[in-house]
C-alpha positions in Angstrom: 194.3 106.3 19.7 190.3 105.6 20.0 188.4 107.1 22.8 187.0 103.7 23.6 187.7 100.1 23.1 185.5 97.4 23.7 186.5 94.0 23.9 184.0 91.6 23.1 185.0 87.6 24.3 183.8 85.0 21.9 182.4 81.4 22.1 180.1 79.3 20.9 178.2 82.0 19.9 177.6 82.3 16.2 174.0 82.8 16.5 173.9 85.9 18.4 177.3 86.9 17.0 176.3 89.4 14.2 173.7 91.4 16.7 176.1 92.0 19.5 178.7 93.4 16.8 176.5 95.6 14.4 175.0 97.2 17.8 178.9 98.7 18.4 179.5 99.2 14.6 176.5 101.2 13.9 176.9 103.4 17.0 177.0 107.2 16.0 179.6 107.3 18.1 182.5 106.2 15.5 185.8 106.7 17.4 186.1 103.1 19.3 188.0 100.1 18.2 186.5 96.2 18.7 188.9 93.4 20.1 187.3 90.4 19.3 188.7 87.2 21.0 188.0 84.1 19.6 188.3 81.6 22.4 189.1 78.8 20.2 184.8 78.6 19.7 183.8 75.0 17.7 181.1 77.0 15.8 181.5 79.5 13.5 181.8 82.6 15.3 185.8 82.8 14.4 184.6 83.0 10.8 181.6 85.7 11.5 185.0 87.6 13.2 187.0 87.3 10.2 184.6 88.7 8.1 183.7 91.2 10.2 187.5 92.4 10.7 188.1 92.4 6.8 185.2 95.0 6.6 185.6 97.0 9.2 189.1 98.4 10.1 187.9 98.9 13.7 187.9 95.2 14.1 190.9 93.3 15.3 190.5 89.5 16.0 192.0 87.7 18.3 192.4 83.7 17.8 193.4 81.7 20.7 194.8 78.6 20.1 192.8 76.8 22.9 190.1 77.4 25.1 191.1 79.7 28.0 187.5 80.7 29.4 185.9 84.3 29.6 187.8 86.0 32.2 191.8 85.2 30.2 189.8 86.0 26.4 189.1 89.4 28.3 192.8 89.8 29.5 193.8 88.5 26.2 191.7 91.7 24.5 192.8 94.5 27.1 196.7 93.5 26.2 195.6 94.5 22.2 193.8 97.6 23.3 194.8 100.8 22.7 192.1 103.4 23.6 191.5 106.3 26.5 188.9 103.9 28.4 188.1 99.8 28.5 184.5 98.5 27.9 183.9 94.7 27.9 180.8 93.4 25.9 179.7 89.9 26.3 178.8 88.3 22.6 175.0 87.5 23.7 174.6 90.7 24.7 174.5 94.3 22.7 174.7 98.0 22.9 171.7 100.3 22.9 171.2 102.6 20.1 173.4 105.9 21.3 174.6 104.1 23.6 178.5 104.9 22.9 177.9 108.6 22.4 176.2 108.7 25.8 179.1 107.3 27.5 181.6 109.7 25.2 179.9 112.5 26.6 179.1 111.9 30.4 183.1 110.8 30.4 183.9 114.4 29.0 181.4 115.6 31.5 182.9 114.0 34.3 186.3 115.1 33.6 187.6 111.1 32.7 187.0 109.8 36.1 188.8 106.6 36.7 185.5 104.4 36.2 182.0 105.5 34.8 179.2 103.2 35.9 176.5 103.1 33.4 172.6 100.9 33.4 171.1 98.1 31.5 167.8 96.3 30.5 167.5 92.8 30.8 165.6 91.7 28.2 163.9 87.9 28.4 163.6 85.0 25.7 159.9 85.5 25.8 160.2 89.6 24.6 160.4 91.0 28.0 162.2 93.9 28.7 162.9 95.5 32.3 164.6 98.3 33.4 167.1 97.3 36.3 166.9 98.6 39.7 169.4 101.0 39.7 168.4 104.0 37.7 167.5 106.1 40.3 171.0 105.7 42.2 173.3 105.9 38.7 171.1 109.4 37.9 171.4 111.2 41.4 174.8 111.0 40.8 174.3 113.6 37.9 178.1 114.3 36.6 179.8 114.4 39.7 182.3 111.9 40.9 182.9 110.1 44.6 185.3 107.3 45.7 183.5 104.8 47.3 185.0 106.2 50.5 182.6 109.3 49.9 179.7 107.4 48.9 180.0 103.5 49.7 176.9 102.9 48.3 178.6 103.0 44.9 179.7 99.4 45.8 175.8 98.1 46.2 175.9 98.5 41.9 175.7 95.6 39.8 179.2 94.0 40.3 180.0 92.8 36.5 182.1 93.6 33.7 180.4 94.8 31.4 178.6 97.9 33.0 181.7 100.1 33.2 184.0 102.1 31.2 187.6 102.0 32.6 190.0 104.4 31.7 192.9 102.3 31.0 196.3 103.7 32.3 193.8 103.5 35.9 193.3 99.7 35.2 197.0 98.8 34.0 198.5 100.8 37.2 196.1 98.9 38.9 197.2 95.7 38.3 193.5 94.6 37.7 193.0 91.5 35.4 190.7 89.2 35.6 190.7 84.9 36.9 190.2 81.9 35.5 186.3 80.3 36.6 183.2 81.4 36.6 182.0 84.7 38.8 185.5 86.4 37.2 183.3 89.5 37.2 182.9 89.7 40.8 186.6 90.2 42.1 187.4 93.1 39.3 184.6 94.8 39.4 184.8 95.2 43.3 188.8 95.9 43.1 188.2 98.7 40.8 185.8 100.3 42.5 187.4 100.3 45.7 190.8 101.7 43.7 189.2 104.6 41.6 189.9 107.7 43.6 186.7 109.1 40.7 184.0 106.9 40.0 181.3 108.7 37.4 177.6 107.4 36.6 175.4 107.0 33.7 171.7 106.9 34.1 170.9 105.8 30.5 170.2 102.1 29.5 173.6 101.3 27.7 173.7 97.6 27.2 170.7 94.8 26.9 171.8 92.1 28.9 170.1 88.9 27.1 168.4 86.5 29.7 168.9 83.0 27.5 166.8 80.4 27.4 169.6 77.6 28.0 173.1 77.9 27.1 174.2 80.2 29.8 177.1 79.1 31.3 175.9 81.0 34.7 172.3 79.4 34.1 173.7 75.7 33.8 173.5 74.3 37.2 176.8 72.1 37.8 179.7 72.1 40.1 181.4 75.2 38.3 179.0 77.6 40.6 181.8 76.3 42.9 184.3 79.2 41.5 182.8 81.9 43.5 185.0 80.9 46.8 188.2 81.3 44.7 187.2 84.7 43.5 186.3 85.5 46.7 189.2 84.8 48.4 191.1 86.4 45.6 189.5 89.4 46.7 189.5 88.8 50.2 193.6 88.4 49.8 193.9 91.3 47.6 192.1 93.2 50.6 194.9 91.7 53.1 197.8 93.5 51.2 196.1 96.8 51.4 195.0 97.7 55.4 193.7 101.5 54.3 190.7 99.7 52.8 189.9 97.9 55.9 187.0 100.2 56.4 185.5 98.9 53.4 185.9 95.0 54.3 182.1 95.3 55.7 179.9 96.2 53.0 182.5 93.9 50.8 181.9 90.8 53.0 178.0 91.7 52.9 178.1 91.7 49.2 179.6 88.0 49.3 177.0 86.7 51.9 174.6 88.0 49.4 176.2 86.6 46.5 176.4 83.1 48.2 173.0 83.0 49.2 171.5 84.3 46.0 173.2 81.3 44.2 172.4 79.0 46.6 168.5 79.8 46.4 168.6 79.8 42.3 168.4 75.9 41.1 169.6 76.8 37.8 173.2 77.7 39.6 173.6 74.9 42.6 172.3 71.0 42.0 170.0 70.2 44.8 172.8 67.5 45.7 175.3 70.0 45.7 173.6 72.2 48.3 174.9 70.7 51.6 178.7 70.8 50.2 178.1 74.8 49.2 176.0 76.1 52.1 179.3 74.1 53.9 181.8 76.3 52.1 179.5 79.3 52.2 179.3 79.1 56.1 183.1 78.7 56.8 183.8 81.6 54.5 181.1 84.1 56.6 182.9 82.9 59.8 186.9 83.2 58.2 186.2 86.3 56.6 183.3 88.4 58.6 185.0 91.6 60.3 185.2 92.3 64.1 181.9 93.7 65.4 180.1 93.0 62.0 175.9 93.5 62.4 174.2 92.5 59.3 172.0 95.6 58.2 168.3 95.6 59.2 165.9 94.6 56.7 166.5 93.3 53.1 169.8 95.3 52.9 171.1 92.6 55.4 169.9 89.3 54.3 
């Protein structure tokens, strides 16, 4: 059984393909596995798989026979994994030199909390790199672990995918998988937090999270931005079933105002004619959903 395995979804994305794979392949750190899922992609990424897979022994493709969207290629990879801990990788993005032996090690040194937390760089089609903003938080964590009952700020991290190491039995017993839509990221990454009894952090850069030029799907304005009221009321319900989280609902219905407005202010996410309909939807889920006695935080913390 490998320490780690990283499932990596795939579509129409043959031209960044071979990057995001030879950045987990030539890891020093060796013992991981790769489950590639080809989500039925036109191009020829199911062939750059293939030949990856026939190479490389840690590489096991997956080839769906139609088009289910990120969040089901990513269920479709965790049901083929076999490792201590879950990783998912977009295939536009890639892993940092060491990265993989960093995470090995703060997991041992953290005694295999249920989720370890670990940075980024964004980097930009015009050769800009930045740090993110959340270096200083991940490192004062050093190797200790918290619930996010001990430290709630743990929940004010960068709610993706692709940040964290899960240890796997914790996400199966969980019952955590992800949705169909766009902003599947959000929903998971908030219901494991909120479930890990020992969430770890990583200070170092792990993953260089590529800022395209066009092609994102989240970057393409259209009526898809529309998902993120599903997700939220799939979290929203999931919250419902489980009252000794209630003092969480707060800082969770703050994070989803801030989600809604940050998409609403980005015209590459919401059409300009779409606005009226989504600031609608946006409004009746702050007044369905916001807790009793609920004060926005002063400052930017509560916009």
């Amino acid at each position: 059984m490998p320490r780690l395995s990283i499932v990596v979804p795939v579509f129409k994305v043959q031209g960044y393909l071979r990057e995001c794979l030879d950045s987990v392949l030539h890891q020093s750190f060796t013992d991981l596995e790769v489950i590639a899922v080809d989500d039925c992609s036109p191009d020829g990424s199911g062939r750059i798989l293939d030949e990856y897979s026939a190479r490389d022994g840690r590489v096991t493709v997956l080839h769906l026979p139609e088009n289910v969207g990120l969040g089901r290629a990513r269920n479709a990879g965790v049901d083929r994994a076999t490792g201590d801990y879950l990783l998912f990788l977009d295939s536009d993005d890639s892993y940092l030199d060491g990265a993989m032996e960093a995470v090995a090690r703060q997991l041992d040194a953290c005694g295999d909390p249920d989720v370890l937390v670990f940075d980024h760089v964004r980097s930009y089609w015009w050769n800009l790199v930045r740090p993110s903003r959340f270096g200083e938080q991940l490192a004062a964590a050093g190797t200790r672990t918290a619930s996010v009952f001990e430290n709630p700020e743990l929940l004010e991290l960068f709610a993706v995918a692709w940040n964290k190491a899960y240890r796997r039995e914790f996400y199966r017993s969980g019952g955590l998988t992800f949705l169909p839509g766009l902003y599947e990221d959000a929903p998971l990454a908030y219901e494991a937090m909120v479930l890990a009894e020992r969430i770890g952090c990583l200070a170092r850069a792990c993953v260089d999270y590529r800022q395209r030029y066009q092609g994102a799907i989240t970057r393409s304005p259209g009526r898809n931005h529309f998902d993120i009221f599903p997700q939220y009321t799939s979290l929203f319900a999931f919250l419902d079933e489980r009252p000794h989280l209630d003092p969480l609902r707060p800082l969770l219905f703050e994070r989803m105002i801030n989600h809604f407005v940050f998409c609403l202010g980005r015209p590459d996410r919401v059409r300009p004619s779409d606005r009226r309909e989504y600031f609608g939807l946006a409004a009746a889920f702050y007044h369905r959903y916001r807790p009793e006695g609920f004060r926005p935080r002063a400052g930017r913390a509560g916009l």
